[in-house]
Every structure is written in structure tokens, then in C-alpha cells.
N, C-alpha and C positions, 0 to 999 in steps of 0.2 A: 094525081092522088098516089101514084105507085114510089111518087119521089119521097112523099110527106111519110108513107108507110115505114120507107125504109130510113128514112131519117131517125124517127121514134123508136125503129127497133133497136138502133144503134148508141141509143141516149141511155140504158142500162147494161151493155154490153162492152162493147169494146168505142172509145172513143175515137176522133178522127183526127189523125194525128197533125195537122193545122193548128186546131187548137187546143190541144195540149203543151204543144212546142216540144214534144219526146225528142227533136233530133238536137237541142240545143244543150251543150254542157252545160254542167250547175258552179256553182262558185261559191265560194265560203261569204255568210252571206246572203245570199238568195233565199228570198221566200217560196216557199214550199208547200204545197197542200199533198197528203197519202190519197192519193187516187186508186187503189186496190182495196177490196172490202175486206179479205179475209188478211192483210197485214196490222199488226198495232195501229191502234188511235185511229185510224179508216176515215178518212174524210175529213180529220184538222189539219190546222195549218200551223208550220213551223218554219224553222228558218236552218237552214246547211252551216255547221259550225264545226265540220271535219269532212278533209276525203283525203282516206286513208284506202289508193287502189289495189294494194294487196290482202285488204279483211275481207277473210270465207263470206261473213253474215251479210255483207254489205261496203261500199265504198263509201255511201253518203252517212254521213254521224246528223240526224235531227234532232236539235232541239225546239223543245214544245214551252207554252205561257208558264206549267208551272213546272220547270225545269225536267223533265222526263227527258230522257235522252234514247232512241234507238237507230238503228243502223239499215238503210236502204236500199237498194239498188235502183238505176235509176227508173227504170221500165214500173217502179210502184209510184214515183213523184210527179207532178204538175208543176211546173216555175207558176209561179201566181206574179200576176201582173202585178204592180203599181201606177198610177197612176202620176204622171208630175206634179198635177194639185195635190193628191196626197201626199207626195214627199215634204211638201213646203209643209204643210200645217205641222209636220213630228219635230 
């Protein structure tokens, strides 16, 4: 039970970074979900359409569905999977 405890605690707090994939660079491209609460749009998902490694705000440029555009570091993004069935059907 001490495992399940600390599982849950960890599920609004800091995630484990397994499955986030935090150690893996992003790519122009790459699907994106804002995994930090108190950053813009907090919890959608966009896609990496600039890295620009010398902007203060951010290296990653996200764009969102209805064209919103802001700027991230990585430690705020999640790469969101796809799946290969869902590549065929787009």
C-alpha cells in the first residue's frame, strides 16, 4: 500500500520522468501537450513549430488548434505519443 500511496501523490505533483520522456529533444513538428499549470493554455496540446535556442522566453515556439502561438521551455512540455494506427488514418 506504501507503493500505491506514493504513486498518487506523485500524479499532481511532479511527474516521473519515464513517462513524460523530459530527457528526449523536441523537433519541429512534434506533438506537444503544456504540462505545467501555472504556464499559458496548461494542459493542451500543440505542436513545436520553432526552436529558436537563444530566446530569453523560451526555445520551443507552440502552436495551438486555433493558431495561438507561445514560447516554452522544455521542462513545461510532454512529447505526446502517437500512435502508428493513428498516423495512417490523418
Amino acid at each position: 500500500m506504501k507503493g500505491a500511496v506514493a504513486f498518487l501523490a506523485a500524479i499532481g505533483t511532479l511527474p516521473i520522468p519515464r513517462w513524460t520522456n523530459r530527457g528526449q529533444p523536441l523537433e519541429i513538428g512534434d506533438p506537444v501537450r503544456v504540462r505545467t499549470k501555472l504556464s499559458p493554455l496548461a494542459g493542451q496540446s500543440g505542436r513545436v513549430a520553432e526552436i529558436s535556442h537563444g530566446d530569453l522566453y523560451g526555445p520551443y515556439l507552440v502552436q495551438f488548434a486555433g493558431g495561438l502561438q507561445f514560447r516554452y521551455r522544455r521542462n513545461e512540455l510532454a512529447l505526446t505519443i502517437i500512435s502508428d494506427s493513428a498516423r495512417k488514418d490523418r
